[in-house]
N, CA, C and O atoms as CSV, one atom per row, in Angstrom:
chain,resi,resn,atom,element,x,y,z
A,1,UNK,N,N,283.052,79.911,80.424
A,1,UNK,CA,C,284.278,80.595,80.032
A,1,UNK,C,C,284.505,81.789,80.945
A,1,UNK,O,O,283.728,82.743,80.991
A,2,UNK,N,N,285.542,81.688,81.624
A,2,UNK,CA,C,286.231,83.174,82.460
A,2,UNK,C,C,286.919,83.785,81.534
A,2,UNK,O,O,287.827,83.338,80.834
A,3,UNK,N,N,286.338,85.076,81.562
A,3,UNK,CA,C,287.003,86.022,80.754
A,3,UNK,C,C,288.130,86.912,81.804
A,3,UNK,O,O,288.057,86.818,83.029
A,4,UNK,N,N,289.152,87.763,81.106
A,4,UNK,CA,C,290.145,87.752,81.389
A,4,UNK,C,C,290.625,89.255,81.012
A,4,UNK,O,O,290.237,89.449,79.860
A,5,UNK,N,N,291.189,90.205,81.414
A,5,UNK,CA,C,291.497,91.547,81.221
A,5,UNK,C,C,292.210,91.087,80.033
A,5,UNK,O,O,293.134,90.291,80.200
A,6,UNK,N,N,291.952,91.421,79.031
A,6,UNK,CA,C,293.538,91.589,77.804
A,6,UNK,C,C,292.466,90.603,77.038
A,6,UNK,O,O,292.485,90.760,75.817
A,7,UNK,N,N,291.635,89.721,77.468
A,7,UNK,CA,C,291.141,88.540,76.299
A,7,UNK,C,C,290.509,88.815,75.096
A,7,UNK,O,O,289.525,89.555,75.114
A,8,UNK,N,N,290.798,88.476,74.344
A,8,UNK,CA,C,289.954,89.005,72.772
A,8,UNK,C,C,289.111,88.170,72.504
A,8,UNK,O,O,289.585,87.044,72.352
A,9,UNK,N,N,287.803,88.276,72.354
A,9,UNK,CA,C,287.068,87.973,71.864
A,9,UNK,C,C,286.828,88.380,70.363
A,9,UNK,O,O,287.226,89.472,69.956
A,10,UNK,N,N,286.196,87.519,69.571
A,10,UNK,CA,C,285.643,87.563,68.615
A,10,UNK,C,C,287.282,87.835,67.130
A,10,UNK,O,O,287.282,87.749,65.902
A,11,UNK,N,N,288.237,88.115,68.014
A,11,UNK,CA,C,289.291,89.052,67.391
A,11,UNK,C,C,289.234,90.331,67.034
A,11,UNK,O,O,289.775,90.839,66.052
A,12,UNK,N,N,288.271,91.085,68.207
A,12,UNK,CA,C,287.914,92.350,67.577
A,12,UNK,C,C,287.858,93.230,69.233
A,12,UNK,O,O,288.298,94.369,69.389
A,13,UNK,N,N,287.444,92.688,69.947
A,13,UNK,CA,C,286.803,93.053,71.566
A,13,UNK,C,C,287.683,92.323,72.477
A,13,UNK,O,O,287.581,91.104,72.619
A,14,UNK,N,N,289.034,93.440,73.449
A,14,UNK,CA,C,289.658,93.161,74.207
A,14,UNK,C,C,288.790,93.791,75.454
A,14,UNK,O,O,288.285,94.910,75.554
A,15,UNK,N,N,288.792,92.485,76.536
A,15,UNK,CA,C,288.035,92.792,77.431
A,15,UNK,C,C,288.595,93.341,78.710
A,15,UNK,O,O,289.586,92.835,79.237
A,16,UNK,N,N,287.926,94.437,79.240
A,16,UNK,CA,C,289.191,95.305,80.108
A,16,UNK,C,C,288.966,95.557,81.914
A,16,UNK,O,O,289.333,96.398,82.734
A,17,UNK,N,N,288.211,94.394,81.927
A,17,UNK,CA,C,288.621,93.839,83.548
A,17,UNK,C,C,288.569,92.358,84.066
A,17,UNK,O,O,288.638,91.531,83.157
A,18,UNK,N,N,288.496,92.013,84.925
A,18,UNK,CA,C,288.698,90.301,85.489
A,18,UNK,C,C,287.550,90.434,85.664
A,18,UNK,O,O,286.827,89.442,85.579
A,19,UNK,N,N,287.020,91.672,85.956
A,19,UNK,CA,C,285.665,91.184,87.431
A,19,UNK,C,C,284.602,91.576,86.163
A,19,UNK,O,O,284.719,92.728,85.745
A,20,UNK,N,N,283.652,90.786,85.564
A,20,UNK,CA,C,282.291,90.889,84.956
A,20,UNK,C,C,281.265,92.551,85.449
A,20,UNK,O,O,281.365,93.204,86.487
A,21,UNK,N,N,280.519,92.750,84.463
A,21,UNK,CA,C,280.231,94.031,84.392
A,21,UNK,C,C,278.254,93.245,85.584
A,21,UNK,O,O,277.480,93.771,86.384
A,22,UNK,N,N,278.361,91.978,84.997
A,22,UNK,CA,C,277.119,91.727,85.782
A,22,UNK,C,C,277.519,89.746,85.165
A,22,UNK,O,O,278.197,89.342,84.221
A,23,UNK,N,N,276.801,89.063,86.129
A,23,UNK,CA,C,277.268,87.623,86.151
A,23,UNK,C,C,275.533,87.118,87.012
A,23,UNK,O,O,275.171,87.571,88.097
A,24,UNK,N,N,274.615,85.970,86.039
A,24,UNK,CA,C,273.813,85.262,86.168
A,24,UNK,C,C,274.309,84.160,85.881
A,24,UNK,O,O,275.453,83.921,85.494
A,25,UNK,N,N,273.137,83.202,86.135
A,25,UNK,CA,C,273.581,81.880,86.457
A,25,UNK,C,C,273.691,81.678,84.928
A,25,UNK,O,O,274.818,81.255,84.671
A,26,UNK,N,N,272.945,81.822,83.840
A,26,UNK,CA,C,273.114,81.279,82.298
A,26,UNK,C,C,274.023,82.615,81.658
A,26,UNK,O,O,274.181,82.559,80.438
A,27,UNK,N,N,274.562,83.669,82.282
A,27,UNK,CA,C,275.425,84.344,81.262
A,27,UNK,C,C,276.528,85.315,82.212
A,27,UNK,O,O,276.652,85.265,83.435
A,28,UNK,N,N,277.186,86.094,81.368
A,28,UNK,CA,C,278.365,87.214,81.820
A,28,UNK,C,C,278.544,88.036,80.722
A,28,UNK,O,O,278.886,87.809,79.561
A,29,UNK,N,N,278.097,89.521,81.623
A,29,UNK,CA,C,278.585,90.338,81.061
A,29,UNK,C,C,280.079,90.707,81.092
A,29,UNK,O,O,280.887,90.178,81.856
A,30,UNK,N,N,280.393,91.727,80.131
A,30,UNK,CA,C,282.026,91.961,80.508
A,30,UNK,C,C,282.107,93.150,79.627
A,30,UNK,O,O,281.224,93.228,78.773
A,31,UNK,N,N,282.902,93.991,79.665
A,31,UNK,CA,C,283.029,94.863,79.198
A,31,UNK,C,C,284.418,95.176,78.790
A,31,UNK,O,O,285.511,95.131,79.355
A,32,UNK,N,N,283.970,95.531,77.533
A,32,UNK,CA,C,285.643,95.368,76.130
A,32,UNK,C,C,285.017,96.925,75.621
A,32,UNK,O,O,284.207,97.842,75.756
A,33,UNK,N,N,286.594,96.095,74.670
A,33,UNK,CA,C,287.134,97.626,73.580
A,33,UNK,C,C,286.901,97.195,72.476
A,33,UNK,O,O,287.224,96.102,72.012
A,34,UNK,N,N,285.989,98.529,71.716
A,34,UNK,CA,C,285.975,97.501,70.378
A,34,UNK,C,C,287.297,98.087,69.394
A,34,UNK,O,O,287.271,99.301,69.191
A,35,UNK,N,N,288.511,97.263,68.738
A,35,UNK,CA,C,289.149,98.055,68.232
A,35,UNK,C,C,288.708,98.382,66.816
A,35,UNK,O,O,289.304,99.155,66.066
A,36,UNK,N,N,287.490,97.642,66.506
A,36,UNK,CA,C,287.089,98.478,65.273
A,36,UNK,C,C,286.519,99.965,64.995
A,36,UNK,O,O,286.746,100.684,64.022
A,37,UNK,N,N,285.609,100.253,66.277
A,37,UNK,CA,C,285.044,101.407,66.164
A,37,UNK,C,C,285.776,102.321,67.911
A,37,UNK,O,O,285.213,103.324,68.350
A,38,UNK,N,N,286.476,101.974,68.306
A,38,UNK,CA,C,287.570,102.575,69.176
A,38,UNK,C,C,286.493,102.921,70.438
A,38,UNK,O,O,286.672,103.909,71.150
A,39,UNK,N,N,285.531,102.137,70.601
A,39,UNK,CA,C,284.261,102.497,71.521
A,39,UNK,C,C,284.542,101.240,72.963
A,39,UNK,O,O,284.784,100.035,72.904
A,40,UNK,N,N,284.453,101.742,73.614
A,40,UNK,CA,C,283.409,100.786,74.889
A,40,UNK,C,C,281.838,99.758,74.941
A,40,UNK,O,O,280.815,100.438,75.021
A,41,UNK,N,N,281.743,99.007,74.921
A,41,UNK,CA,C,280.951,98.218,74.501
A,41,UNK,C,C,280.739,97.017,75.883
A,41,UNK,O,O,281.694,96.554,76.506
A,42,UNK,N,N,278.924,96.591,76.223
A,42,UNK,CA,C,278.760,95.500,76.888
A,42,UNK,C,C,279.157,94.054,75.948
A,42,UNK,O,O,278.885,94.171,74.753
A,43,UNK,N,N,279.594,93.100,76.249
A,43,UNK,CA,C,279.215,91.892,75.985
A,43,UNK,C,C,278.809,90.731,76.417
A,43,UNK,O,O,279.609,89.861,76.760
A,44,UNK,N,N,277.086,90.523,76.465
A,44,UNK,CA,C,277.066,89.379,77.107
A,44,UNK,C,C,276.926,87.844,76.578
A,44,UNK,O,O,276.136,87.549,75.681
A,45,UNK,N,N,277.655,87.029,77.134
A,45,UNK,CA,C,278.389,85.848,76.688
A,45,UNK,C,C,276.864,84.410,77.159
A,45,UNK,O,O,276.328,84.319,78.263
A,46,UNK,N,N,276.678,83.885,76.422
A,46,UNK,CA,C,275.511,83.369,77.169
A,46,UNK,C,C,275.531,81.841,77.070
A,46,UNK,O,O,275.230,81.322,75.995
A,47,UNK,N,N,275.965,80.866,78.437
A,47,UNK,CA,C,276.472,79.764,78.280
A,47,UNK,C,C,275.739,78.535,77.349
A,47,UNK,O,O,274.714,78.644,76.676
A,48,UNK,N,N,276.350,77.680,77.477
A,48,UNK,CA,C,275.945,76.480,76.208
A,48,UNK,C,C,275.176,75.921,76.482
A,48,UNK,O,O,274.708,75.769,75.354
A,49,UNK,N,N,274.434,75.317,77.195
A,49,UNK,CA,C,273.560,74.825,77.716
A,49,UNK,C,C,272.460,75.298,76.581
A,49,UNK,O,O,272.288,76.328,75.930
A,50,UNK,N,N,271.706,73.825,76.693
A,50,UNK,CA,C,270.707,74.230,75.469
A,50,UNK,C,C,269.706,75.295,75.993
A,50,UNK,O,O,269.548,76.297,75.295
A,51,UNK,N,N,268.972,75.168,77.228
A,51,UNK,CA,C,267.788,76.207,77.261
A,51,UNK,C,C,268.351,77.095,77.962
A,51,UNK,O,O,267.624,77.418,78.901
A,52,UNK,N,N,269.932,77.987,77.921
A,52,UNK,CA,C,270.259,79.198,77.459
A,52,UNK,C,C,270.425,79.621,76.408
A,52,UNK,O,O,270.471,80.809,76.089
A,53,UNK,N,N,270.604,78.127,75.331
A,53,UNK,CA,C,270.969,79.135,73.594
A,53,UNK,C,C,269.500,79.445,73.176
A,53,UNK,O,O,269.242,80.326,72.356
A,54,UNK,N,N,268.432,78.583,73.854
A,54,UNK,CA,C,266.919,78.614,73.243
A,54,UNK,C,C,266.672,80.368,74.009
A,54,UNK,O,O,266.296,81.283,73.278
A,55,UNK,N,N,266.901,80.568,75.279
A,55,UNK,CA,C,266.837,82.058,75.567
A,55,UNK,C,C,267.276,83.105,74.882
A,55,UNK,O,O,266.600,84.103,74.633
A,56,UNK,N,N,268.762,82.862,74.455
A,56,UNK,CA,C,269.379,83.689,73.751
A,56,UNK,C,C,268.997,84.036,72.412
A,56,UNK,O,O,269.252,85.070,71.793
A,57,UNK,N,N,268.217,82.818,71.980
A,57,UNK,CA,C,267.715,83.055,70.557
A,57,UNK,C,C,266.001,84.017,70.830
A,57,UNK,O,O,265.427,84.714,69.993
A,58,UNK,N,N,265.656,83.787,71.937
A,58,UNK,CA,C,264.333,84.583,72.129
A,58,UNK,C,C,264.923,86.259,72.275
A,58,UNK,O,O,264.573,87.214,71.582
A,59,UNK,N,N,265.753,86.250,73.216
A,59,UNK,CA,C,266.711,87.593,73.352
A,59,UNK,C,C,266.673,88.276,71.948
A,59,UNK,O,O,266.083,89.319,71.670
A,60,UNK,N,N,267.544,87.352,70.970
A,60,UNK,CA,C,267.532,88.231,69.592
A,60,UNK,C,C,266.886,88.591,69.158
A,60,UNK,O,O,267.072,89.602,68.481
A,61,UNK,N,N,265.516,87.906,69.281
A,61,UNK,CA,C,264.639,88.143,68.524
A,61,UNK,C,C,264.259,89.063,69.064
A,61,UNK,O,O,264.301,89.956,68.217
A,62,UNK,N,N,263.946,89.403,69.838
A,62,UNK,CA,C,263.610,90.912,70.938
A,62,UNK,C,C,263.985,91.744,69.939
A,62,UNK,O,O,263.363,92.232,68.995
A,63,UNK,N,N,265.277,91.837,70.360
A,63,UNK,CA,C,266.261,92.763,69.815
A,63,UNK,C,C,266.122,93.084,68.217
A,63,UNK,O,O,265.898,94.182,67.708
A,64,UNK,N,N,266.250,92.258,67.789
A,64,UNK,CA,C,265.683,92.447,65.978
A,64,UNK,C,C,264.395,93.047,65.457
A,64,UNK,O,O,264.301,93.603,64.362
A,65,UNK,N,N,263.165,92.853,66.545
A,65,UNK,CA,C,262.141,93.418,66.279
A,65,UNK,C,C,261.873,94.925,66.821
A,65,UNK,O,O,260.926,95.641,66.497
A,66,UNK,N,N,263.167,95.314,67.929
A,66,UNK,CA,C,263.190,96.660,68.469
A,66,UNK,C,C,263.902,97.609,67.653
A,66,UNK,O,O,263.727,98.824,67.742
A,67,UNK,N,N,264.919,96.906,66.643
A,67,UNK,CA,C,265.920,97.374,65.701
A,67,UNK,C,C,264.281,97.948,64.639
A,67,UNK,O,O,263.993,99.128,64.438
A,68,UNK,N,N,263.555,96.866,64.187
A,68,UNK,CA,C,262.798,97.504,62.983
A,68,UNK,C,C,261.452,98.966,63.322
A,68,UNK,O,O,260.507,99.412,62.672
A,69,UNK,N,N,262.074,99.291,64.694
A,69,UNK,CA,C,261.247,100.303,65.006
A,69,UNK,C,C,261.917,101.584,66.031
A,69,UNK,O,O,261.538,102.451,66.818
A,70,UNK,N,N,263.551,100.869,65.232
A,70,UNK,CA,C,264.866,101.937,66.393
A,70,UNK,C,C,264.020,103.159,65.619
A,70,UNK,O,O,263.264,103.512,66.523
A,71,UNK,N,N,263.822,103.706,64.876
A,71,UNK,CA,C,263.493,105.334,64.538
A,71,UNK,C,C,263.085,106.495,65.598
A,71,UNK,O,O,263.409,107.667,65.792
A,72,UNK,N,N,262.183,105.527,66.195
A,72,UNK,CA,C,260.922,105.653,67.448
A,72,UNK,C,C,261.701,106.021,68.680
A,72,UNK,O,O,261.416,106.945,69.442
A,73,UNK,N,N,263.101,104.881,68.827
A,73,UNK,CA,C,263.181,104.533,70.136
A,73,UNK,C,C,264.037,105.298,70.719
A,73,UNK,O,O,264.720,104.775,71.600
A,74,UNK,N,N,264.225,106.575,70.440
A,74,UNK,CA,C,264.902,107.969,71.100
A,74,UNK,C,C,265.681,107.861,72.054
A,74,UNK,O,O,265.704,108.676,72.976
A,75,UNK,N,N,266.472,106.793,71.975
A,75,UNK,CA,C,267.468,106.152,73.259
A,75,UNK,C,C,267.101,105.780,74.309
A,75,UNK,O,O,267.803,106.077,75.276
A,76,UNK,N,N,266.266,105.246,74.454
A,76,UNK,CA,C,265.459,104.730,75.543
A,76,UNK,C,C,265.601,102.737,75.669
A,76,UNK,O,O,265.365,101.976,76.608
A,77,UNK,N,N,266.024,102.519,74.431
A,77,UNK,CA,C,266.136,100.820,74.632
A,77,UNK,C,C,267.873,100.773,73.962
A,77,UNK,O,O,268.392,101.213,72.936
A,78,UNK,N,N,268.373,99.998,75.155
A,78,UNK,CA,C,269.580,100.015,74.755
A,78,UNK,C,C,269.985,99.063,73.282
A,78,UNK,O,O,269.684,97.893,73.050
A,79,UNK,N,N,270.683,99.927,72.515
A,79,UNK,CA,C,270.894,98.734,71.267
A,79,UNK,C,C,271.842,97.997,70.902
A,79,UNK,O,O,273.050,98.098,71.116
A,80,UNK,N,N,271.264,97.257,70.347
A,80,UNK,CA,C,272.049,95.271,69.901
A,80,UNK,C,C,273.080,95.947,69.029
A,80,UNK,O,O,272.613,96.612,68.104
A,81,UNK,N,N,274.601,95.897,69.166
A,81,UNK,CA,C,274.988,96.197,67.687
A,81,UNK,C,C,275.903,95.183,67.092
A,81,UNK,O,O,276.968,95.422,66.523
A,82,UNK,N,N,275.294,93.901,67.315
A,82,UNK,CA,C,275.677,92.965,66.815
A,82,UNK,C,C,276.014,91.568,67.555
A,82,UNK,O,O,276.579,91.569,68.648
A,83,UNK,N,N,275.540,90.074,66.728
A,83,UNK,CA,C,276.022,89.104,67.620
A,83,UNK,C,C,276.589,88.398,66.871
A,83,UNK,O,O,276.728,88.704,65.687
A,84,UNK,N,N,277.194,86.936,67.554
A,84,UNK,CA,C,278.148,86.011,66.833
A,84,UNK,C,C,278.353,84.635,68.310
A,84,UNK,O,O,278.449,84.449,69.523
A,85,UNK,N,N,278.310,84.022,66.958
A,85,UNK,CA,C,279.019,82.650,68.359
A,85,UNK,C,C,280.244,82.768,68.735
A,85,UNK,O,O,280.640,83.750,68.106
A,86,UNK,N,N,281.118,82.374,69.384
A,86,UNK,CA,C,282.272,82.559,70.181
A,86,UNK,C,C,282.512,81.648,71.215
A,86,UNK,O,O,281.900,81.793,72.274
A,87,UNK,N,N,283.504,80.506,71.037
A,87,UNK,CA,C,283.831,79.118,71.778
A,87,UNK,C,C,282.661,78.742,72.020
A,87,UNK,O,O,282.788,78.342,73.177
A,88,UNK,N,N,281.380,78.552,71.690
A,88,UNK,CA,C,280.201,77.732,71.901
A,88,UNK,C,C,279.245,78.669,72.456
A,88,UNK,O,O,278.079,78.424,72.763
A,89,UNK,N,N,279.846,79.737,72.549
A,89,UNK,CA,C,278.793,80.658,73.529
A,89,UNK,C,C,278.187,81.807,72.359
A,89,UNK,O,O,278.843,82.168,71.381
A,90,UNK,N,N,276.714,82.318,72.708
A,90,UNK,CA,C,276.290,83.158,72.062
A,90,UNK,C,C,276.734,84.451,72.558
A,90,UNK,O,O,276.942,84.525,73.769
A,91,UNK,N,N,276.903,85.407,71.893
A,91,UNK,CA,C,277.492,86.425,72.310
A,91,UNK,C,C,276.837,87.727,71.584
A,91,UNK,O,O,276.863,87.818,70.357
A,92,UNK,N,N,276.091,88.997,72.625
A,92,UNK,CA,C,275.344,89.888,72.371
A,92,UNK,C,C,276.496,90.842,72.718
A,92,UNK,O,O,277.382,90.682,73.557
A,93,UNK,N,N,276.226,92.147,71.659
A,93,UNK,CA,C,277.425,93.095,71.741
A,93,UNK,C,C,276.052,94.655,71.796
A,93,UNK,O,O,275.171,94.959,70.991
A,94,UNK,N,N,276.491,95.312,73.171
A,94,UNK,CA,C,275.616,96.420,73.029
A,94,UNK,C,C,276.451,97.776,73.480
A,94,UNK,O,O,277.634,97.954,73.772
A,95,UNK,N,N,275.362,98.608,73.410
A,95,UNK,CA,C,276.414,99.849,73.247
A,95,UNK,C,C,276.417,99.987,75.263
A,95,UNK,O,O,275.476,99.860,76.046
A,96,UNK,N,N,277.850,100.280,75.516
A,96,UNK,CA,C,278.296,100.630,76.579
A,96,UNK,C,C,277.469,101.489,77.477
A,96,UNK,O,O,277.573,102.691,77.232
A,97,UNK,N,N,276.633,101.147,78.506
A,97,UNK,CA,C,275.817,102.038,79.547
A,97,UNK,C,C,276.519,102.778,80.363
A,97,UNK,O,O,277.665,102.477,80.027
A,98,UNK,N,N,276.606,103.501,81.161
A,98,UNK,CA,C,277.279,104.418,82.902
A,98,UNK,C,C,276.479,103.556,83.620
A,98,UNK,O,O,277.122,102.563,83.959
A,99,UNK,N,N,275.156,103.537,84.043
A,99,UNK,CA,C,274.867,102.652,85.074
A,99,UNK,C,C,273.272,101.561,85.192
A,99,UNK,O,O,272.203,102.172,85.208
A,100,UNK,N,N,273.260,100.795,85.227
A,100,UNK,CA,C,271.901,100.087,84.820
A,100,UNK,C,C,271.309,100.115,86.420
A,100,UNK,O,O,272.034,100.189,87.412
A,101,UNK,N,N,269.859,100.042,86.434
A,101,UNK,CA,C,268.864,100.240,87.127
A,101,UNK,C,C,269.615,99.441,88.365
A,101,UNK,O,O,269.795,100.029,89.431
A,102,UNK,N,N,269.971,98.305,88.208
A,102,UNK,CA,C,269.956,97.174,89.335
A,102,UNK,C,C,271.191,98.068,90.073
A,102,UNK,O,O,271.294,97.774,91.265
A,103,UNK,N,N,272.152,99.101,89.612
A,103,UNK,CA,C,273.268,99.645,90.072
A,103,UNK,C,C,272.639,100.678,90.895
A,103,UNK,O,O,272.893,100.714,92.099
A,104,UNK,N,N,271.769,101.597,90.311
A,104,UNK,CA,C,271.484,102.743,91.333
A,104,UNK,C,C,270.219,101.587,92.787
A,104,UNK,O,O,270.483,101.710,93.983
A,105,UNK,N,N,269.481,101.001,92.508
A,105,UNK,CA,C,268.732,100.478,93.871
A,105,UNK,C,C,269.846,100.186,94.377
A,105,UNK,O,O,270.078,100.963,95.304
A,106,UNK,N,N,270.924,99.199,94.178
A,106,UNK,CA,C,272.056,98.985,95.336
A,106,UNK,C,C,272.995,99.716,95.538
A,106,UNK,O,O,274.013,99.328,96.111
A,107,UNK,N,N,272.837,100.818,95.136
A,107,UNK,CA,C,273.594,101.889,95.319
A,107,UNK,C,C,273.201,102.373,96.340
A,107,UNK,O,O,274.031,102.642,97.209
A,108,UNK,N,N,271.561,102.681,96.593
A,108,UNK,CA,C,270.796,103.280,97.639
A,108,UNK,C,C,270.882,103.264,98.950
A,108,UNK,O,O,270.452,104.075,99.771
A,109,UNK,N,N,271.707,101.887,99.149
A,109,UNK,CA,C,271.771,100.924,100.333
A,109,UNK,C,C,270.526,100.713,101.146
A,109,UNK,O,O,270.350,101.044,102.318
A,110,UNK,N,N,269.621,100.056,100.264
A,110,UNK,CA,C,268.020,100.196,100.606
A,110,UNK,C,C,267.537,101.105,101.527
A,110,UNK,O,O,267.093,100.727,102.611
A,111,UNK,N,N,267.573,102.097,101.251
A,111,UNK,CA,C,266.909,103.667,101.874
A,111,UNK,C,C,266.155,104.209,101.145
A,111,UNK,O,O,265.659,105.301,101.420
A,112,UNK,N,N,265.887,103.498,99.956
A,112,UNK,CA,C,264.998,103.797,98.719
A,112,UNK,C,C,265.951,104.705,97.608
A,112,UNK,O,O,266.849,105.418,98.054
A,113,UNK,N,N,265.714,104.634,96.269
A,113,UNK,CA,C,265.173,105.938,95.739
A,113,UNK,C,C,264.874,107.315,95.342
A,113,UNK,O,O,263.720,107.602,95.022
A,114,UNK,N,N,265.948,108.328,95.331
A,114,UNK,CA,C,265.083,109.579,95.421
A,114,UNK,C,C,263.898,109.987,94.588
A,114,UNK,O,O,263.544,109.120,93.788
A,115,UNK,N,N,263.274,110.988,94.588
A,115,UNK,CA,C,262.121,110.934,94.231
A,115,UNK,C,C,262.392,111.591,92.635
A,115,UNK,O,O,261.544,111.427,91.758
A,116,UNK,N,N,263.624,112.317,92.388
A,116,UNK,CA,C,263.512,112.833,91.460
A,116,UNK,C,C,264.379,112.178,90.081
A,116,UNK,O,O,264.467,112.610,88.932
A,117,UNK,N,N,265.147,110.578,90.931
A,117,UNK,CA,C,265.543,109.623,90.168
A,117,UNK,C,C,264.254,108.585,89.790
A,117,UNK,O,O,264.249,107.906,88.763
A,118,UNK,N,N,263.524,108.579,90.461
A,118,UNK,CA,C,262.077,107.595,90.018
A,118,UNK,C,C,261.476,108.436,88.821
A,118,UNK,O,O,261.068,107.771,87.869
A,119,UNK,N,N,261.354,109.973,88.736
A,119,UNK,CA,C,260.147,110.489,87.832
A,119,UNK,C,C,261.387,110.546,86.663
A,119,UNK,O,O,260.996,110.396,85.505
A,120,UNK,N,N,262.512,110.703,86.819
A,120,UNK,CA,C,263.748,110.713,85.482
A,120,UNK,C,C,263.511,109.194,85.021
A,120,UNK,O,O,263.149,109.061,83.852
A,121,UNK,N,N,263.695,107.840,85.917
A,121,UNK,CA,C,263.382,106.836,85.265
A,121,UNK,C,C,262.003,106.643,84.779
A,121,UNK,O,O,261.890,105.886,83.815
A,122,UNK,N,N,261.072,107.109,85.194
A,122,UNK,CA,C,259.752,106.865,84.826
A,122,UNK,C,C,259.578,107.818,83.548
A,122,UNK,O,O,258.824,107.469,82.640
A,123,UNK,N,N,260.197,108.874,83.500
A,123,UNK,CA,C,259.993,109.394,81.872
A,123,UNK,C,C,260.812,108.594,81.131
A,123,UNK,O,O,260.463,108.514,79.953
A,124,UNK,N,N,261.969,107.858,81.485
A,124,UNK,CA,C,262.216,106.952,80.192
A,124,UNK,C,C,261.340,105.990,79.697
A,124,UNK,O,O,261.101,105.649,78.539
A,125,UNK,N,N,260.679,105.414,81.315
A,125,UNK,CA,C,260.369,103.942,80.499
A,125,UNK,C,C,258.033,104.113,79.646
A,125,UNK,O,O,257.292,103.397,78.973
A,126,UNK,N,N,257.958,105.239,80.206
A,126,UNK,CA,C,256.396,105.008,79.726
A,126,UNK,C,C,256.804,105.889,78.254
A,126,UNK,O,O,255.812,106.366,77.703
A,127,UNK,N,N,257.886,106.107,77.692
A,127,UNK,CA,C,257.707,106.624,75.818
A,127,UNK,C,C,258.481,104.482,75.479
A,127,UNK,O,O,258.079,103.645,74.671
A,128,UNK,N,N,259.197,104.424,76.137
A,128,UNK,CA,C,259.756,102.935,75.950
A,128,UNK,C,C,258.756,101.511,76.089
A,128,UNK,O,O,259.103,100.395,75.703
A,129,UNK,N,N,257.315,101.880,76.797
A,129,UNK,CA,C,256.483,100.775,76.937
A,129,UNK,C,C,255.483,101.559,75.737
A,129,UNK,O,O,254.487,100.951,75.344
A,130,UNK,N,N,255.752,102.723,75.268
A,130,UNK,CA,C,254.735,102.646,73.848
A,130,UNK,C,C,255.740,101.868,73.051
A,130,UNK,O,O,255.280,100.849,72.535
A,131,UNK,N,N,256.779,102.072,72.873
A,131,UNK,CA,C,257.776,101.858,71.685
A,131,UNK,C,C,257.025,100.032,71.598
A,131,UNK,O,O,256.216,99.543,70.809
A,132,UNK,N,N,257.646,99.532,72.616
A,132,UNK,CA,C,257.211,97.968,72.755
A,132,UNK,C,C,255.847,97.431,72.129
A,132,UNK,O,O,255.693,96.319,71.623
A,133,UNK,N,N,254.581,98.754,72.300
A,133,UNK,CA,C,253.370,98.436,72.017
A,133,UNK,C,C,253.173,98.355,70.474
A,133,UNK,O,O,252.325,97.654,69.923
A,134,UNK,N,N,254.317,99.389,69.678
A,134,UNK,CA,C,254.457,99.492,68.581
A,134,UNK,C,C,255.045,98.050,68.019
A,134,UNK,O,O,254.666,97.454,67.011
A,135,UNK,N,N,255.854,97.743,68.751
A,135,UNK,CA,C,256.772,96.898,67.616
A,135,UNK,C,C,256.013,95.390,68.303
A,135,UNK,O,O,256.308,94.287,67.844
């Protein structure tokens, strides 16, 4: 499914560009409006194919077991806030990021890194690999 500036999903999430927020071979992100809670929101759409819905169902489960230990997770794991099927496709709804990891390395134009964006990401993710150890 190509999603489409103006397309509604779900009847709730108008999606507000042509071009995908990120695009793999089993899914697409895209990024909508939710008009229920008047927010910005990811959605990724995850095709039909059976061993993407068998992924997508491992995905949730992720996600459901990170939910029973959100208390912990001090914004450090981005959260699920809800899924649903949609024309055959599974569909994960999360809260709207500024920029994911894979954006700042190609941002870099492989020159690396600065040093003081590695120790900012590295204090997120070692309280985020206890969180994981927990749940």
């Amino acid at each position: 499914y190509i999603c489409r500036r103006g397309s509604l999903i779900n009847s709730r999430y108008e999606v507000t560009s042509d071009d995908p927020v990120r695009e793999t071979d089993g899914a697409v992100v895209v990024e909508a409006f939710d008009a229920e809670t008047q927010a910005l929101v990811a959605i990724k759409l995850i095709n039909r194919g059976s061993k993407f819905k068998t992924r997508a169902e491992q995905e949730l489960r992720i996600f459901e077991t990170l939910g029973g230990v959100s208390e912990a997770n001090d914004g450090h794991i981005i959260t699920l806030l809800e899924s649903f099927n949609w024309k055959g496709h599974k569909c994960l709804v999360f809260e709207r990021l500024s920029y994911s990891l894979d954006h700042v390395v190609k941002s870099s134009l492989n020159k690396g890194i600065k040093l003081g964006i590695v120790r900012s990401i590295a204090k997120q993710l070692l309280p985020t690999l206890k969180l994981l150890e927990i749940a």
